[in-house]
Jmol script that loads the backbone (N, CA, C; Angstrom):
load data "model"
ATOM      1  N   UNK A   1       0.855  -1.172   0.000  1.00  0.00           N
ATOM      2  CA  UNK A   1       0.000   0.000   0.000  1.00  0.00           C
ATOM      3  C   UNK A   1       0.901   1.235   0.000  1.00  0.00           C
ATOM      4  N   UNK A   2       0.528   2.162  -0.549  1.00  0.00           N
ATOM      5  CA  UNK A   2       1.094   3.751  -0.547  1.00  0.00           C
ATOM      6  C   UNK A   2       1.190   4.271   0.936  1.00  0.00           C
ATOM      7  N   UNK A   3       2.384   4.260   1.030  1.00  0.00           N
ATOM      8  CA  UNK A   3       2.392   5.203   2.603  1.00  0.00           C
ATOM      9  C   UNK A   3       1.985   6.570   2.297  1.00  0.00           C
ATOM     10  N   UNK A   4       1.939   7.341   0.926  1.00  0.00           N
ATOM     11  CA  UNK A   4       1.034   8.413   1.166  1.00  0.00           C
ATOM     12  C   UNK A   4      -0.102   8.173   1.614  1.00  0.00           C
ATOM     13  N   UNK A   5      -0.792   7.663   0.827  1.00  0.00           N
ATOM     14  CA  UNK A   5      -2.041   7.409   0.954  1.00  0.00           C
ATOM     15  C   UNK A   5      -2.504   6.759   2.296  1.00  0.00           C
ATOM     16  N   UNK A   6      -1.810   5.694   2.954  1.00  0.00           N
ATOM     17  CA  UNK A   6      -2.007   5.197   4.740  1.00  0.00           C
ATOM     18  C   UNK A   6      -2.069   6.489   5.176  1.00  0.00           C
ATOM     19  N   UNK A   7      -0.762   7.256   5.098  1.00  0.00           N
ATOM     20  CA  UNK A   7      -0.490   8.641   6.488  1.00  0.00           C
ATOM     21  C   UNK A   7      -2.400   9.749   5.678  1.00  0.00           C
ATOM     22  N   UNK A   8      -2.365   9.856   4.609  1.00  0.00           N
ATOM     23  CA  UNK A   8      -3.994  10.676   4.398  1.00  0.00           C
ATOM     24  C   UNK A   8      -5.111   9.487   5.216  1.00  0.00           C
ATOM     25  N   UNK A   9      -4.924   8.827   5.206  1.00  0.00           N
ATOM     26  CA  UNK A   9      -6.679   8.483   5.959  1.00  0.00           C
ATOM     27  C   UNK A   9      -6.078   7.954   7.466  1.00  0.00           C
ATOM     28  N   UNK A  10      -4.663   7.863   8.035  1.00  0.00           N
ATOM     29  CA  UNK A  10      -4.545   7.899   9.645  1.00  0.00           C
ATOM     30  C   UNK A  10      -4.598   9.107   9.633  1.00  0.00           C
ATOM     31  N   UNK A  11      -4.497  10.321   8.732  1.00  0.00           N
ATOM     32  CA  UNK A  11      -4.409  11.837   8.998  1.00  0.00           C
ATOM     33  C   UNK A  11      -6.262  12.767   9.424  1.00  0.00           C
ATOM     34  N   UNK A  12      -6.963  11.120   8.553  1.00  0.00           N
ATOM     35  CA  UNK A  12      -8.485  11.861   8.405  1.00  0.00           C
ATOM     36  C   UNK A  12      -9.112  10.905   9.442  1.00  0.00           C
ATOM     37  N   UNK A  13      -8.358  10.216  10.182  1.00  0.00           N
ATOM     38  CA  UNK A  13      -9.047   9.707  11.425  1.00  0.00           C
ATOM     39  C   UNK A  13      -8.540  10.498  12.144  1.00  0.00           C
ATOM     40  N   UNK A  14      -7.902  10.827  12.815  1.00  0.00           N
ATOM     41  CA  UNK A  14      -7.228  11.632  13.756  1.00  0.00           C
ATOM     42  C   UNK A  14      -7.994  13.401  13.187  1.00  0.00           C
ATOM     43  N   UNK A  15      -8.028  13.585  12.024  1.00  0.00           N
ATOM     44  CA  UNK A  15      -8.832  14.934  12.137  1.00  0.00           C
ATOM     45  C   UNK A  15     -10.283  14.749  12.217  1.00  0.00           C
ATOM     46  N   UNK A  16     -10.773  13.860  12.312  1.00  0.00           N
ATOM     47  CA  UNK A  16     -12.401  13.569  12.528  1.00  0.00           C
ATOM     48  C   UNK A  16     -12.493  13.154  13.747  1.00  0.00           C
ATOM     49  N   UNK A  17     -11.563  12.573  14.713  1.00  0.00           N
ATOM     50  CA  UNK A  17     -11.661  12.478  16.154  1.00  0.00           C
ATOM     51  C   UNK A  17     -11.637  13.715  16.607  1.00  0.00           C
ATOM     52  N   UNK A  18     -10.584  14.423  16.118  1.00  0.00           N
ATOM     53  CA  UNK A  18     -10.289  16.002  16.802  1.00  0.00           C
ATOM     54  C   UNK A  18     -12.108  17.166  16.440  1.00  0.00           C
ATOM     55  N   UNK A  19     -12.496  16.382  15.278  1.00  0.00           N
ATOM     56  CA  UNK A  19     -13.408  17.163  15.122  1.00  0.00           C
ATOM     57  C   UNK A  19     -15.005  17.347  15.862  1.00  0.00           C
ATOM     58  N   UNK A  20     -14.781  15.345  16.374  1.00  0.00           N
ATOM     59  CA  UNK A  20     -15.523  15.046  16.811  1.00  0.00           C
ATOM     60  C   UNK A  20     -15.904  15.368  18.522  1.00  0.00           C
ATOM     61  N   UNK A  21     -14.902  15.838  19.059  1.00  0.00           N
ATOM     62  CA  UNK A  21     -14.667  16.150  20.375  1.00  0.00           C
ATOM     63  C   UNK A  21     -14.540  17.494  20.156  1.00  0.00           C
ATOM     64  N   UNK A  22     -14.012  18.932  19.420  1.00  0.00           N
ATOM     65  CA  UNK A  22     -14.688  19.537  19.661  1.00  0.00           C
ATOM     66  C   UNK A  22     -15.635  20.439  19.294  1.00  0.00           C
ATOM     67  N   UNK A  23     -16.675  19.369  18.387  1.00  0.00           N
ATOM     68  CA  UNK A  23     -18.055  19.715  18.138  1.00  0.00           C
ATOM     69  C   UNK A  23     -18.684  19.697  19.308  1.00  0.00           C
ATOM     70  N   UNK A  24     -17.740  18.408  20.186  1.00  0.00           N
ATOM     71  CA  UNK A  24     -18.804  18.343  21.698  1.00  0.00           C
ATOM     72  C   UNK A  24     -18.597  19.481  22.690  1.00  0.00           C
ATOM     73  N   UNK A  25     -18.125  19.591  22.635  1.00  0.00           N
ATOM     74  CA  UNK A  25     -17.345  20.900  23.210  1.00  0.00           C
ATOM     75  C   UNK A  25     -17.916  22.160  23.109  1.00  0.00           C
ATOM     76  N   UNK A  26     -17.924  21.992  21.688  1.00  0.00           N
ATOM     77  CA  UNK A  26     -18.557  23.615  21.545  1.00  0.00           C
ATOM     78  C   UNK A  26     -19.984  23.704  21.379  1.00  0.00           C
ATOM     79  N   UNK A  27     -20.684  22.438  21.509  1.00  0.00           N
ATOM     80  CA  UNK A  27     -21.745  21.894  21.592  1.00  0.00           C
ATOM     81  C   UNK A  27     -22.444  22.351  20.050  1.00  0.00           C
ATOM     82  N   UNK A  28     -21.820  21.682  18.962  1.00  0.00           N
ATOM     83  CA  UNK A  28     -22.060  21.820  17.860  1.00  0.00           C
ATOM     84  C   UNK A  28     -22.644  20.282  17.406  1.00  0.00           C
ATOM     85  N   UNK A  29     -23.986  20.259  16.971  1.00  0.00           N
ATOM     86  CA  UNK A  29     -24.155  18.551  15.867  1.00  0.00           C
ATOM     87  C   UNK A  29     -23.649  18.365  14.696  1.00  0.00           C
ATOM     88  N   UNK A  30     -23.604  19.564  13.937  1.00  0.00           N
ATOM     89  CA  UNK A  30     -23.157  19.443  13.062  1.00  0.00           C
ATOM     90  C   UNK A  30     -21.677  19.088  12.959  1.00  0.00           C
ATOM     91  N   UNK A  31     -20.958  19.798  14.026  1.00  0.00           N
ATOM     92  CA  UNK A  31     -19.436  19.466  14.155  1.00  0.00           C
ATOM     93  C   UNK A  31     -18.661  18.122  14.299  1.00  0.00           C
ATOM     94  N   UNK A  32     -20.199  17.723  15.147  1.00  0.00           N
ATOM     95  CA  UNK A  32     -19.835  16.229  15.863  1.00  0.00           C
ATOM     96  C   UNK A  32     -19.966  15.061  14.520  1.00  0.00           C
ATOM     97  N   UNK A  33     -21.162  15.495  13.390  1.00  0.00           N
ATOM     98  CA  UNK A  33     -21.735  14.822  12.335  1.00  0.00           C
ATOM     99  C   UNK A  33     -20.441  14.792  11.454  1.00  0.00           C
ATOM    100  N   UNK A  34     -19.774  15.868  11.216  1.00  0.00           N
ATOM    101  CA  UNK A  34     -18.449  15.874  10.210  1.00  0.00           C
ATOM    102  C   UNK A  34     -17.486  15.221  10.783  1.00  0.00           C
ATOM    103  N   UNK A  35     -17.165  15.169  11.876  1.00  0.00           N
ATOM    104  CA  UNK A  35     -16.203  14.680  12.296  1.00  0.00           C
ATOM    105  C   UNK A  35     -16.482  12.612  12.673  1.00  0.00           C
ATOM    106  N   UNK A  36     -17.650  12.741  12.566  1.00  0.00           N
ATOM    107  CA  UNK A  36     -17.981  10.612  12.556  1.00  0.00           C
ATOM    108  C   UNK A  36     -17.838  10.484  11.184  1.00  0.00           C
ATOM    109  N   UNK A  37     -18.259  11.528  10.284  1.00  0.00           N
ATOM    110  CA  UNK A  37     -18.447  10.938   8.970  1.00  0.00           C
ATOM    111  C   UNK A  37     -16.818  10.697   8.408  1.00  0.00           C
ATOM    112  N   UNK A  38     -16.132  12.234   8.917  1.00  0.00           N
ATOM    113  CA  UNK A  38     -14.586  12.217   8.155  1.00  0.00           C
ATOM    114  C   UNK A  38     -13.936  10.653   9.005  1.00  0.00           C
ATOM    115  N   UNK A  39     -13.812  10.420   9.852  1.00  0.00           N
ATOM    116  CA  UNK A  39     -13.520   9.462  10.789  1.00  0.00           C
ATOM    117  C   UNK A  39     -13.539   8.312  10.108  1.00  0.00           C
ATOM    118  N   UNK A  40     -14.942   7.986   9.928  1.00  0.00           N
ATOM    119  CA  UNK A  40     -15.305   6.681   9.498  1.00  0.00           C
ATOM    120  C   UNK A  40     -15.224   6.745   7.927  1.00  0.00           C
ATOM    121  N   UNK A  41     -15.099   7.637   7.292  1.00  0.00           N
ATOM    122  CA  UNK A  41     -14.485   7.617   5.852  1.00  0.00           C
ATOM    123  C   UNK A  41     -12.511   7.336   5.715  1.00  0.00           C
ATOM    124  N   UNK A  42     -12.145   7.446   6.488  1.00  0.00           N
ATOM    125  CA  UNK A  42     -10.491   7.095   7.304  1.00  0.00           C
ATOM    126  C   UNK A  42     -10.353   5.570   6.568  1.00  0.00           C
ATOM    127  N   UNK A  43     -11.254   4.853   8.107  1.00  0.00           N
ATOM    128  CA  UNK A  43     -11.677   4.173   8.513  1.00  0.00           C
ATOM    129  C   UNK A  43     -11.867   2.664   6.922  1.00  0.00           C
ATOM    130  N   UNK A  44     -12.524   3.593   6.399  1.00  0.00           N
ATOM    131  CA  UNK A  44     -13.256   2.560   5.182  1.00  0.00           C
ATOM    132  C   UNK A  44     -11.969   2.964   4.157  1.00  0.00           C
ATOM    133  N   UNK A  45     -11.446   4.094   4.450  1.00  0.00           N
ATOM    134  CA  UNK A  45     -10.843   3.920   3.132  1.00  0.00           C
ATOM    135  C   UNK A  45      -9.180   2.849   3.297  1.00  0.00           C
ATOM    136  N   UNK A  46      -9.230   3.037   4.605  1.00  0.00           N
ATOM    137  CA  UNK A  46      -7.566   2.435   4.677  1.00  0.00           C
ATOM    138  C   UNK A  46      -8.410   0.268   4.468  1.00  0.00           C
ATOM    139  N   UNK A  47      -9.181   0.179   5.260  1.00  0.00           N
ATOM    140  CA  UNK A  47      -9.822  -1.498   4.731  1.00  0.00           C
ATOM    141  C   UNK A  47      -9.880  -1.510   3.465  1.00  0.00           C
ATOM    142  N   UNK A  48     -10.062  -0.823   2.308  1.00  0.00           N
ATOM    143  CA  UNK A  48     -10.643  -1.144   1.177  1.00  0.00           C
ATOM    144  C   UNK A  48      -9.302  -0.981   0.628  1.00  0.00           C
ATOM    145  N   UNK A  49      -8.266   0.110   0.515  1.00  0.00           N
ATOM    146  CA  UNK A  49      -6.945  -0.187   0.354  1.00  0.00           C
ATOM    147  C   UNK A  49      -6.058  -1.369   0.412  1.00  0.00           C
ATOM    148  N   UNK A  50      -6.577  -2.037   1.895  1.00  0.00           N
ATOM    149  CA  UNK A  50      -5.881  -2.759   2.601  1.00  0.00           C
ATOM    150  C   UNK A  50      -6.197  -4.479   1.581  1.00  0.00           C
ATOM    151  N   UNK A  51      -7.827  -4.521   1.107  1.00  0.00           N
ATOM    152  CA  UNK A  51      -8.376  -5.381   0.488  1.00  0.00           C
ATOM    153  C   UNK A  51      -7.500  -5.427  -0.890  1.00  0.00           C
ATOM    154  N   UNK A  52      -7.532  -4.305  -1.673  1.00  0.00           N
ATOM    155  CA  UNK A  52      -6.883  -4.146  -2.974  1.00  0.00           C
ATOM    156  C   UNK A  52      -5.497  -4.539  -3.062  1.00  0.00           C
ATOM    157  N   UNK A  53      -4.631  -4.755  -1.979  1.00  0.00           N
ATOM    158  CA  UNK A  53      -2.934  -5.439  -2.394  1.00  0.00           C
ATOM    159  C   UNK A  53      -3.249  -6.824  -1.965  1.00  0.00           C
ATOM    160  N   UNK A  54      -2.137  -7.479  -3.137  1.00  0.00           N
ATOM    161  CA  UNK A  54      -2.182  -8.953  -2.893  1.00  0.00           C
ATOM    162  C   UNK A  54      -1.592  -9.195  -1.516  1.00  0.00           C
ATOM    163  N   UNK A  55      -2.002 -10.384  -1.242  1.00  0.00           N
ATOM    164  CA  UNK A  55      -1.346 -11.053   0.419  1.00  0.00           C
ATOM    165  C   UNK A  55      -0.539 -11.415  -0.298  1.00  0.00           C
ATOM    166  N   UNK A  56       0.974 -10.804   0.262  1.00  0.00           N
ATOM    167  CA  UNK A  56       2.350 -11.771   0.317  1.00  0.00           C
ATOM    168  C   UNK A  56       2.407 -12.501   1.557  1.00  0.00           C
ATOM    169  N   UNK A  57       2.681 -14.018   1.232  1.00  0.00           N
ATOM    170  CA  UNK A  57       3.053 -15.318   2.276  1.00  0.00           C
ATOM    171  C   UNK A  57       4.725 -15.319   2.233  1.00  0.00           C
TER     172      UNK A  57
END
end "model"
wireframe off; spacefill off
backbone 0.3
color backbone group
């Protein structure tokens, strides 16, 4: 897999956690909504990456 591409979606979990805490914070839904969605778009994109390279044994 592309270590660019790993460090962008550990970069968009870590900014959708940060976003997600402080939407709570500032007591924003919407803040809290961008930040599960960016999160869990991380999330899906590094598995589906992870699916696309062959297994070396």
């Amino acid at each position: 897999m592309n270590k660019i591409k790993l460090s962008c979606f550990v970069f968009a979990i870590l900014l959708g956690a940060f976003m997600f805490i402080y939407g709570g914070m500032d007591d924003s839904p919407g803040g809290q909504l961008l930040g599960l969605v960016v999160g869990i778009l991380g999330i899906v994109g590094i598995i589906r990456s992870r699916k696309k390279t062959p297994t070396q044994v």
